[in-house]
C-alpha positions in Angstrom: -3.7 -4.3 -1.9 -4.8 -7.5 -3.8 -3.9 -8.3 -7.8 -7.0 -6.4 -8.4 -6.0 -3.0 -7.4 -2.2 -3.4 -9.2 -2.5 -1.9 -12.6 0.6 -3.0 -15.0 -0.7 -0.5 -17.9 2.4 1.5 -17.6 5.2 3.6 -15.8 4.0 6.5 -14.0 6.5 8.8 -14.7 5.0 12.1 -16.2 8.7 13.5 -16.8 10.6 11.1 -18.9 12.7 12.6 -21.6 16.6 12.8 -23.2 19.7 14.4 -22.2 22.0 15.9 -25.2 24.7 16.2 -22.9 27.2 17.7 -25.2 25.2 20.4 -25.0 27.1 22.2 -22.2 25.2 23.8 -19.4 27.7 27.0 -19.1 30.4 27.9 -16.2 27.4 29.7 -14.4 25.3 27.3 -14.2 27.7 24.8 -12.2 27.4 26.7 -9.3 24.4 24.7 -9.0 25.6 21.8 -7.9 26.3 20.7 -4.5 30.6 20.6 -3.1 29.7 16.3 -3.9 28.7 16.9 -6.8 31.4 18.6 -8.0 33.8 16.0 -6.2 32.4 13.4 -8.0 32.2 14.9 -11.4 36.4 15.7 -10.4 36.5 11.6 -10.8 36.1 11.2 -14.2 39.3 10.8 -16.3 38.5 12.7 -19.1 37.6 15.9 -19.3 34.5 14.6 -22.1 32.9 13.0 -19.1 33.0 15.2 -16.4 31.2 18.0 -18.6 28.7 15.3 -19.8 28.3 14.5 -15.7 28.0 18.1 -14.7 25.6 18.5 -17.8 23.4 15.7 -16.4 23.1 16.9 -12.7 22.3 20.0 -13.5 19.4 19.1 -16.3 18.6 17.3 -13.3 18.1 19.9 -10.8 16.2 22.1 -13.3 13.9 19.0 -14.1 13.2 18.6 -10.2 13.1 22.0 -9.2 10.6 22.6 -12.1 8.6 19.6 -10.8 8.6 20.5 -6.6 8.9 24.4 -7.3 11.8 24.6 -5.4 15.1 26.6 -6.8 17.6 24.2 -8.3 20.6 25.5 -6.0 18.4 24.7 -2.9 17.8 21.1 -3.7 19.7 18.6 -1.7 19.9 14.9 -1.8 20.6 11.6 0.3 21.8 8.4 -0.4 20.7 5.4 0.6 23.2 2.8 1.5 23.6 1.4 -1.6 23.6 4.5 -3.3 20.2 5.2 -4.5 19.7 8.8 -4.8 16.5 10.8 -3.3 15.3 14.4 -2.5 15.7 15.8 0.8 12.3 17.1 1.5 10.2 15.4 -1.1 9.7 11.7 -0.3 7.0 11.6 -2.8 9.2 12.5 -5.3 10.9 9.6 -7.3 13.4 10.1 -10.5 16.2 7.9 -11.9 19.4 9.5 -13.7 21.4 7.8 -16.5 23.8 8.6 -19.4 25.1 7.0 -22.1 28.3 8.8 -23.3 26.3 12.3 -24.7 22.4 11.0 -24.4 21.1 10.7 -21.0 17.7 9.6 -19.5 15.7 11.1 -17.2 12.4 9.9 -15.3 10.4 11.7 -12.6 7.4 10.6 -11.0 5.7 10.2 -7.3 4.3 6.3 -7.2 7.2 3.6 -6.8 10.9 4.0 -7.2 11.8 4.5 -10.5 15.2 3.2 -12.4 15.9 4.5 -16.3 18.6 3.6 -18.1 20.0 4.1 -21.9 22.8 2.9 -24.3 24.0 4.1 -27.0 23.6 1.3 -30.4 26.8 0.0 -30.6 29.1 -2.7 -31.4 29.3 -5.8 -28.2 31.3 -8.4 -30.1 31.4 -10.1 -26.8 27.5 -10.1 -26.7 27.1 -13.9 -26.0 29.6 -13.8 -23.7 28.2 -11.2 -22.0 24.6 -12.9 -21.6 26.0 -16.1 -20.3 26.9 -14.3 -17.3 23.7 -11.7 -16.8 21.1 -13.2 -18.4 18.4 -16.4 -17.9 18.4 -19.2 -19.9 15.9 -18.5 -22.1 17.3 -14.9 -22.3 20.3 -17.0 -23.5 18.7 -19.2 -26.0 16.7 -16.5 -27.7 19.5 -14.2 -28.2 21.7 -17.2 -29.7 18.6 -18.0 -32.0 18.6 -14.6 -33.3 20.3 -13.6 -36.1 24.2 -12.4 -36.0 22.9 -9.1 -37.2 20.6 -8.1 -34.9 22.0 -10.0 -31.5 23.9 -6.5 -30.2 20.7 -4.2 -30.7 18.7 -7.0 -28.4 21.7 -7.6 -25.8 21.4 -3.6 -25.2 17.8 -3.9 -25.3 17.8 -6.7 -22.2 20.6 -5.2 -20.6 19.0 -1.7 -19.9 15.7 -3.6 -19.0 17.6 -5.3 -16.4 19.5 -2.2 -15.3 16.6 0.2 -15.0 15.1 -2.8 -12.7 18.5 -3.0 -10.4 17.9 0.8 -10.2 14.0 1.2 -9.5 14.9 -1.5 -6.4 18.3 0.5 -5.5 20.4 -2.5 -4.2 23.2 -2.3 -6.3 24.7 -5.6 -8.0 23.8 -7.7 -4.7 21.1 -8.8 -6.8 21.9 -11.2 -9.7 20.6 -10.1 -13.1 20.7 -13.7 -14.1 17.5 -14.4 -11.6 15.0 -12.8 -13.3 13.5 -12.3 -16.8 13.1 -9.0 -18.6 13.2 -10.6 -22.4 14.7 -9.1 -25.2 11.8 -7.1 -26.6 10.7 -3.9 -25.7 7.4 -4.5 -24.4 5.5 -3.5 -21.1 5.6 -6.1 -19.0 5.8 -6.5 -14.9 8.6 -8.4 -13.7 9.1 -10.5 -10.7 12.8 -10.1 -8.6 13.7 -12.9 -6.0 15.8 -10.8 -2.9 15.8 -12.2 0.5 13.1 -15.0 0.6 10.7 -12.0 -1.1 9.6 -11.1 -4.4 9.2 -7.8 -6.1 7.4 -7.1 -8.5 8.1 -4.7 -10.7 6.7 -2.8 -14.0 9.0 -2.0 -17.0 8.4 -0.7 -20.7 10.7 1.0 -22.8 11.7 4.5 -23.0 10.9 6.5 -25.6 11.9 4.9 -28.9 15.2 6.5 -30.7 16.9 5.1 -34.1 20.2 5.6 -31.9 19.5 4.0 -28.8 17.3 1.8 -26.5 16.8 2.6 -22.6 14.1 1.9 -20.3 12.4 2.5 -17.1 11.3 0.7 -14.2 9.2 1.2 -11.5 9.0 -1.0 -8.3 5.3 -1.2 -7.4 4.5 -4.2 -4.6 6.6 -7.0 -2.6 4.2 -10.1 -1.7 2.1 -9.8 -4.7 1.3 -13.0 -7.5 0.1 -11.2 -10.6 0.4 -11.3 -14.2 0.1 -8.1 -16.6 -3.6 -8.2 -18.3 -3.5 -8.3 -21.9 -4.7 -5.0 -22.2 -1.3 -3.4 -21.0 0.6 -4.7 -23.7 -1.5 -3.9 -26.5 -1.9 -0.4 -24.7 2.3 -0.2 -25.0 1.9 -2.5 -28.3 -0.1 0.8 -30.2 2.2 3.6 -28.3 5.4 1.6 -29.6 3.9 1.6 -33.2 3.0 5.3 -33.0 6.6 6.0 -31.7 7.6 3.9 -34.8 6.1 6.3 -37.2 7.0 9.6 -35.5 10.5 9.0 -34.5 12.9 11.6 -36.0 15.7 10.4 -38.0 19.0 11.1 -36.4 21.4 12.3 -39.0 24.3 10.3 -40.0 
């Protein structure tokens, strides 16, 4: 398929929403979840997190059995070896999982493997720090150009641009965030990753906009493939991102 045929206008991922993951599923509905499930949810420390983790998986199931029209207890899933989740059954079937203490992110779709991720706003005193050892260069120099103010609301914004690309590509930290470029800004954009001699390319654009977080998701479309993303895919996300603006509810205080 030549640069042609690869169109960077957006994400396909007709199920993309937010998790309130306070929001407690109920004691019945944990029977859902498989014996692994459960195991791993028994790994969390505090008590908070392993009701916000059940909460997920099981908004989870519901969200993919709605989707395949299977029942959510009969769903079962694989790992790959680096721990990217899929769905027995449904190869077609792609979805990415994340949570940020009570919000969590959810995408579904059936084109390229999808990655999501979302953070909370919050404080990151250590935010240049942090980019020195994750980011590019220029990643680097724009967030130390910014001002002081608004440097942690774009480190978050890179760092789950990066992250839902690590995810979408499901090979774990093995591949350096520091070797490709994601930028700062929410926009739509396709993104190149160096592994092995190869390069993937990727798309990303942000998730749906929120006054108390950022996130983003990422789907891995071609390896071996020079393009660029036409003009008309940003102003595409360019309008949807100024609509968002506009329509975004206010999150009480």
């Amino acid at each position: 398929m030549g640069p042609a045929a690869f169109s960077l206008s957006s994400v396909e991922a007709p199920v993309c929403r937010y998790l309130e993951l306070d929001v407690g599923p109920g004691p019945e509905a944990q029977r859902l979840l498989s014996d692994e499930e459960h195991e791993r949810a028994a790994q969390f420390r505090f008590e908070a997190d392993r009701q916000r983790f059940v909460a997920a998986h099981v908004a989870l199931r519901y969200a993919l059995a709605a989707h395949t029209g299977e029942s959510p207890e009969a769903l079962r899933f694989t790992r790959s070896a680096f721990g990217k989740p899929s769905l027995s059954g449904w190869p077609r079937v792609r979805f990415s999982l994340s949570h940020s203490q009570a919000l969590g992110l959810l995408a579904i779709g059936e084109r390229g493997p999808l990655g999501a991720d979302v953070e909370q706003l919050r404080p990151v005193p250590d935010a240049l720090a942090l980019a020195a050892q994750h980011f590019t260069d220029s990643e680097n120099e724009a967030l130390a150009a910014l001002p002081a103010g608004e440097r942690e609301h774009a480190f978050l914004t890179c760092w789950t641009r990066k992250e839902a690309c690590l995810k979408a590509i499901g090979l774990g930290l093995i591949v350096p965030t520091e070797r490709f470029e994601v930028g700062l800004e929410p926009d739509c954009r396709s993104v190149e990753v160096p592994v092995a001699g190869r390069i993937l390319w990727l798309v990303l654009q942000p998730a749906p906009l929120r006054v108390d977080s950022v996130g983003a998701i990422a789907e891995w479309r071609q390896t071996h493939v020079r393009a660029s993303v036409p003009s008309f895919a940003a102003q595409t996300c360019a309008r949807s991102r100024s609509a968002e603006r506009r329509a975004a509810p206010r999150v009480p205080q």
